[in-house]
Structure formats: C-alpha cells, structure tokens
C-alpha positions in Angstrom: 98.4 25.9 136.9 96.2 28.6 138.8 95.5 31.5 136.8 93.3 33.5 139.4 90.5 33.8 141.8 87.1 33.7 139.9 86.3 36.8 142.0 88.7 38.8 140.4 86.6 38.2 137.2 84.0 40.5 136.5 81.3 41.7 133.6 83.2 43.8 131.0 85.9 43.4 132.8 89.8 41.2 132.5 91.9 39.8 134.5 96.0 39.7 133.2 97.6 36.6 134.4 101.1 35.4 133.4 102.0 31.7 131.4 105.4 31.4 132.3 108.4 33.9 132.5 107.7 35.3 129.0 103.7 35.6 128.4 100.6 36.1 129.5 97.0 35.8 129.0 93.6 37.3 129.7 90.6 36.6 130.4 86.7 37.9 130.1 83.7 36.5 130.7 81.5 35.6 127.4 77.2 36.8 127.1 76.5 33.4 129.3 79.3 34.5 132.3 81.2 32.0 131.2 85.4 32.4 131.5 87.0 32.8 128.4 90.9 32.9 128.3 93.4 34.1 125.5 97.0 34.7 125.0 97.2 38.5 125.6 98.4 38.7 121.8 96.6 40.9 119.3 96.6 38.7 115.6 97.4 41.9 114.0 100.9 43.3 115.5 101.6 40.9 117.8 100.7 43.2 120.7 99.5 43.1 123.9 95.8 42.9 123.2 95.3 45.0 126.5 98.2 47.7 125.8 98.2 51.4 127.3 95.3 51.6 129.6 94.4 48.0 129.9 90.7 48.5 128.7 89.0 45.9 126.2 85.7 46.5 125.8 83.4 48.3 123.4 80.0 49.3 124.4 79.2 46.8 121.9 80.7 44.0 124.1 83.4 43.8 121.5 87.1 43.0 123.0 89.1 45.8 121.3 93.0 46.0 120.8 93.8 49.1 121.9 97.1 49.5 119.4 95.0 49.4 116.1 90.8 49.0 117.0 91.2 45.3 115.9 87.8 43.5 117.3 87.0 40.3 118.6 84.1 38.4 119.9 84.5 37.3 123.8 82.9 33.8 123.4 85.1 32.6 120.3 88.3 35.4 119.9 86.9 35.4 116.0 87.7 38.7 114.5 84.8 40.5 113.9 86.2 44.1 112.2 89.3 46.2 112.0 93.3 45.0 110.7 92.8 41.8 112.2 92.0 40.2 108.5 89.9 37.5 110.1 92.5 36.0 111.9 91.5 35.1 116.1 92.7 35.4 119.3 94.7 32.6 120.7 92.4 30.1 122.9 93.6 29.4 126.1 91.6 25.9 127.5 90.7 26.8 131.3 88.5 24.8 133.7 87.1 26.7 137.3 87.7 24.8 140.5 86.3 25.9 143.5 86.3 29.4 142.9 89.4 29.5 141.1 90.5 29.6 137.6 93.3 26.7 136.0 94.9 26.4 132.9 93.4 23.2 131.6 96.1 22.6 129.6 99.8 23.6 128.4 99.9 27.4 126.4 99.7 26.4 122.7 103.1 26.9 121.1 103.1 30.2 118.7 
C-alpha cells in the first residue's frame, strides 16, 4: 500500500497517512534521513501521538506526544522519558520505491 510521496517527508518534520478506515500512522525521518513509520498511537493513553497542533518534535530531536510530554526516539519509537513507562511506539515496516513510500507489510494487529 502507498503511504506517500517521499517529498512530502522532511527533517523535523511528519507526514499523517491513513491504514485503513480506522487508523493511521506517521512518519519521520531518523539522524541518518532514513523513513521511520509508526502507528499514530501514543503507548501512554492511547492517543494520537500527533494530537492538537500536529507538532512532534523537541529541540532535542525527541518525538513528543503532545497529550502528556511522553518521549520517544525517531530511529527506534523506544521511550526515552515522561508517562510512557518504557513502553514504544508501534513500528510500522516501510520500504521507499521510486520516490514513494509503501507499507512493507500488513499494520500489526493491537
């Protein structure tokens, strides 16, 4: 499944896509520029990771849930301070293809 256009992607930035009729996912690029992709989920509430204003990023180049401060690292989801309890983002698998961004494989079941 196409997610997006890699172009849409850019540092400290997100792109929102939808999985289906019910979800959805994000994704960031990691220190590398690598894509990175997670169910738009926060561990802690079961939020939208992204809620209000849509912005994730700390100037520490933390991802930050905007309901509670819960942070995460880009490359990995891993918590890495606030009510998260060390519990991670969901890890979506996706591949690029000629300038475009796929699911790899089917949403993991949560």
């Amino acid at each position: 499944m196409k997610l997006f256009d890699r172009a849409e992607l850019q540092p400290l930035g997100s792109v929102r896509f939808r999985l289906g009729e019910m979800r959805e996912g994000f994704a960031v690029l990691d220190e590398a520029g690598s894509v990175r992709a997670y169910l738009n989920v926060c561990p802690h509430r079961l939020q939208p990771v992204d809620v209000g204003d849509g912005r994730l990023w700390l100037k520490t180049g933390e991802i930050e849930c905007q309901a509670h401060g819960a942070r995460f690292h880009p490359a990995t989801g891993a918590c890495t301070g606030g009510p998260c309890d060390g519990r991670t983002l969901t890890p979506l698998r996706v591949e690029e293809r000629d300038r475009e961004v796929w699911l790899a494989e089917p949403e993991p079941a949560t």
